[in-house]
Residue frames as qw, qx, qy, qz and C-alpha x, y, z in Angstrom:
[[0.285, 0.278, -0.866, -0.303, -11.02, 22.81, 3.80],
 [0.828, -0.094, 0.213, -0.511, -13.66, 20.17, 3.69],
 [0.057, -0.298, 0.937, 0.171, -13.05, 16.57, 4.00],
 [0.773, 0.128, -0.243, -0.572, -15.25, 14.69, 2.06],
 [0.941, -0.219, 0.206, -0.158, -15.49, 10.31, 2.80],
 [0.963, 0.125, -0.103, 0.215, -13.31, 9.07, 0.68],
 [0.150, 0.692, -0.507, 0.492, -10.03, 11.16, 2.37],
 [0.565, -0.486, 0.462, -0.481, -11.43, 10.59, 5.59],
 [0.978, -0.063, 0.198, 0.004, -11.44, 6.11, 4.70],
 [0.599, 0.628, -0.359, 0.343, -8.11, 6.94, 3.22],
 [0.079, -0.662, 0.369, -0.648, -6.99, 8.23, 6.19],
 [0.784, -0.349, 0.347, -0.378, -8.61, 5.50, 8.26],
 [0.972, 0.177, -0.075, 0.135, -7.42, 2.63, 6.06],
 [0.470, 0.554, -0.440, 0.527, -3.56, 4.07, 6.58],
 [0.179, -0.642, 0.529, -0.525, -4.00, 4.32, 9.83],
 [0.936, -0.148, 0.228, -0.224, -5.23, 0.37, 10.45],
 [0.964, 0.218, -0.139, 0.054, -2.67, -0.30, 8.22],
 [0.008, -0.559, 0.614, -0.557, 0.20, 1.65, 10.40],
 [0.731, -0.287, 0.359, -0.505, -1.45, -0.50, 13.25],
 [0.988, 0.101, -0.025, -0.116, -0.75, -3.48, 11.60],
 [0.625, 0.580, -0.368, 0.372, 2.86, -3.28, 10.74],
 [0.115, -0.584, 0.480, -0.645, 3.48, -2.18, 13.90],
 [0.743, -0.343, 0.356, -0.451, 1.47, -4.35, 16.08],
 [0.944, -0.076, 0.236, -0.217, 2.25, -7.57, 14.54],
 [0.284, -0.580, 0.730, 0.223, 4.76, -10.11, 14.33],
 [0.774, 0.367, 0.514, 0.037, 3.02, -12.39, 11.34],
 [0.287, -0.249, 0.549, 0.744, 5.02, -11.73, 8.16],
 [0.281, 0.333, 0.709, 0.555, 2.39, -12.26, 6.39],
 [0.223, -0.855, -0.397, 0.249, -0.20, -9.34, 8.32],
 [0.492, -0.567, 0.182, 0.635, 2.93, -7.41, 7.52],
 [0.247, 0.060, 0.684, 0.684, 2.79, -7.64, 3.91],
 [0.048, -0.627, -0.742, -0.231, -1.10, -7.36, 3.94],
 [0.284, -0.819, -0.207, 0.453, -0.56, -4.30, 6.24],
 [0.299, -0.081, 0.391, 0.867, 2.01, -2.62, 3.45],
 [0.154, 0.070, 0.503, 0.848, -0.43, -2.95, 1.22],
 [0.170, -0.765, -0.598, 0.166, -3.50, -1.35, 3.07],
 [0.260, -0.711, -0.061, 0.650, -1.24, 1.17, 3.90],
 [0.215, -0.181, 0.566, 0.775, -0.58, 1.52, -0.18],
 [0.140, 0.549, 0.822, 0.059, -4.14, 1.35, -1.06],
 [0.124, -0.873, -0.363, 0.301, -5.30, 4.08, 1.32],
 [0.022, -0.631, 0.203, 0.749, -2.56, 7.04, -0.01],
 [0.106, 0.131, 0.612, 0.773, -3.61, 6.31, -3.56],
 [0.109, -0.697, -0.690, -0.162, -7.41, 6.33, -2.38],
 [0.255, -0.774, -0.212, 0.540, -6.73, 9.69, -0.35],
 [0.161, -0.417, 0.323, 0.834, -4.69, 11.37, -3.15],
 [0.105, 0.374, 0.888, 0.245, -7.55, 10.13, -5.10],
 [0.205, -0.777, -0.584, 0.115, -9.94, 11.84, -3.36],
 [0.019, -0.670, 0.023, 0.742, -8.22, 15.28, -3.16],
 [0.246, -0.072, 0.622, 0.740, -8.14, 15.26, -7.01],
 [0.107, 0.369, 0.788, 0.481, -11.74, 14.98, -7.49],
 [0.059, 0.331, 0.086, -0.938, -14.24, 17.29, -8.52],
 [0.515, 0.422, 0.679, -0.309, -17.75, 16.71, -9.91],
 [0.407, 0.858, 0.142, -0.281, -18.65, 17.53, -13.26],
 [0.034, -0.701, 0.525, 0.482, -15.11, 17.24, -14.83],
 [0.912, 0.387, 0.126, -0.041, -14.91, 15.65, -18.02],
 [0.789, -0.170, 0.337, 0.485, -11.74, 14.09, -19.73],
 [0.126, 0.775, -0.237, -0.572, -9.50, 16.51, -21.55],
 [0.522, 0.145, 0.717, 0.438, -10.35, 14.93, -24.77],
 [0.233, 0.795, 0.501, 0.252, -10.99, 17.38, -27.63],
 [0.173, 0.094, -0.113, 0.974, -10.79, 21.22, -27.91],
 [0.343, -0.728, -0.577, -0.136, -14.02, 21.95, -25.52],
 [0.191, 0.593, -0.299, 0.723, -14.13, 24.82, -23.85],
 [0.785, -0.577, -0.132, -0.180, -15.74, 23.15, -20.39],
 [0.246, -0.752, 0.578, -0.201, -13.37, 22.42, -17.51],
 [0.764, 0.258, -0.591, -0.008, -11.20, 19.51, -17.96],
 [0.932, -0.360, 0.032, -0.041, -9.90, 16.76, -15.52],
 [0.056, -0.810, 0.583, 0.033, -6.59, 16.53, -14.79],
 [0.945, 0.239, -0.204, -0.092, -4.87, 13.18, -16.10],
 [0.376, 0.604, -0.609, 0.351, -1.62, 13.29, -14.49],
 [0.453, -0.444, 0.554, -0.539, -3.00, 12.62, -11.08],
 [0.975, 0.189, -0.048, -0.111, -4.72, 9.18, -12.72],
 [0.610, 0.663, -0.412, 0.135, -1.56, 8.50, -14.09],
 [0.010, 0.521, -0.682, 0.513, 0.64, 8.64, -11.31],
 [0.689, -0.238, 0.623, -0.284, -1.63, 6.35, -8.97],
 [0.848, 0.430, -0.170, -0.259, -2.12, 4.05, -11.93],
 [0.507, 0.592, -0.487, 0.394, 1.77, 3.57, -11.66],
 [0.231, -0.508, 0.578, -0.595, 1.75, 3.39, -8.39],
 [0.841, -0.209, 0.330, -0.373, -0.87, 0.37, -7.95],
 [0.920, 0.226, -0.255, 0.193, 1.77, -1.83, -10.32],
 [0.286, 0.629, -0.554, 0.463, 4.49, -0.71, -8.15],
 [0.616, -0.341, 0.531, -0.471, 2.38, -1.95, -5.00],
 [0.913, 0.152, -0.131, -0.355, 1.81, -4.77, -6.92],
 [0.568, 0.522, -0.582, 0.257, 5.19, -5.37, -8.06],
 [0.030, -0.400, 0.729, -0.554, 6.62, -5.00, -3.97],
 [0.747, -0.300, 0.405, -0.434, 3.98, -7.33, -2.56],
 [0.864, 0.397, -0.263, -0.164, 5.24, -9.69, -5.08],
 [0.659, 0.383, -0.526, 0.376, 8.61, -9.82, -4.04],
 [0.473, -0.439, 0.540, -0.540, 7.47, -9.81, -0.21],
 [0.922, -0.121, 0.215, -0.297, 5.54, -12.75, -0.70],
 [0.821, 0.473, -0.292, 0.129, 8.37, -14.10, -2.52],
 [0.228, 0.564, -0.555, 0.567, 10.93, -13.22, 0.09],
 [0.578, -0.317, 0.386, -0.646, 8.61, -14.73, 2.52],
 [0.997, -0.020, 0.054, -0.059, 8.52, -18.33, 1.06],
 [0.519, 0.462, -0.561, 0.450, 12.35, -18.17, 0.78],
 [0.238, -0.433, 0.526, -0.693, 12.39, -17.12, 4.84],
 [0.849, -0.206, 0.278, -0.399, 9.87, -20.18, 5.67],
 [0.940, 0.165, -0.297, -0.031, 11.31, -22.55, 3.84],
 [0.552, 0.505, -0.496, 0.440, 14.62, -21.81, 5.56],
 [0.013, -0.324, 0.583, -0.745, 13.67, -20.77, 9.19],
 [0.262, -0.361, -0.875, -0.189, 9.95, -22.62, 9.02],
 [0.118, -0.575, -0.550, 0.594, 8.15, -19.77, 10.65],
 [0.080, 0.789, 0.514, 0.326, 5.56, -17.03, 9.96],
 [0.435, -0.831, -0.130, 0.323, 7.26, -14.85, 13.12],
 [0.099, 0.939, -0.179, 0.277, 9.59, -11.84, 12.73],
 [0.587, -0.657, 0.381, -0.279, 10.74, -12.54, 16.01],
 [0.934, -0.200, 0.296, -0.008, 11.30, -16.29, 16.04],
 [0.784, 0.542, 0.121, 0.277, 13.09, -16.02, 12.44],
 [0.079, 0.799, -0.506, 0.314, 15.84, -13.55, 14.00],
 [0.744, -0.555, 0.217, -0.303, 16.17, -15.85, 16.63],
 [0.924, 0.299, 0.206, 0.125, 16.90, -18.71, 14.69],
 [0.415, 0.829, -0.153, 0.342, 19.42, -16.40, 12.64],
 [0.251, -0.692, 0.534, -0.417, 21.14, -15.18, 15.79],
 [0.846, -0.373, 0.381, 0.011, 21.83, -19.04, 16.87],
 [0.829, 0.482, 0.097, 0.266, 22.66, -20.46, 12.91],
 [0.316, 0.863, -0.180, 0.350, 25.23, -17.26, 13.04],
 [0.397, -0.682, 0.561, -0.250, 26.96, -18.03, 16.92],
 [0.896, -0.184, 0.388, 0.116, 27.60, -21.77, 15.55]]
């Protein structure tokens, strides 16, 4: 199997964006880290799909067609990333306005006092 660039920056971009999620305690880095990490498996599954020289399967030709389902499916997939970063960032200004921090950390804290009074 050969790996051709764009797998291999797939592969890299998922793994910065594991690195993020993990490493930091910014909510927002967190979100922005999701979606890196959603980017990169559409750009990798991307990248196994393709294949020089294929034309759309419009028509009755007798040349090798592209496969449209794979399109599809990430297509669907970048409004679903869309959709969930939405309703992070949304769940994130609820969480500041109430605990006034950007931290993970600080915002449990908080929690864990608000809950022992």
């Amino acid at each position: 199997m050969t790996w051709n660039y764009v797998e291999i920056t797939g592969l890299l971009l998922f793994l910065i964006g594991f690195y993020g999620l993990i490493a930091r305690r910014n909510i927002i880095k967190t979100i922005l880290s999701l979606g890196i990490m959603d980017i990169s498996v559409i750009l990798f599954f991307l990248g196994i799909r393709f294949e020089a020289g294929m034309r759309p399967p419009i028509g009755e030709s007798a040349a090798p067609a592209a496969d449209p389902v794979p399109q599809a499916l990430m297509i669907t997939a970048i409004v679903i990333g869309a959709a969930v970063t939405a309703v992070g960032l949304m769940m994130f200004i609820a969480l500041y306005h109430r605990y006034g921090t950007t931290n993970w950390k600080t915002a449990h804290e908080i929690r864990r006092k608000e809950r022992e009074l």
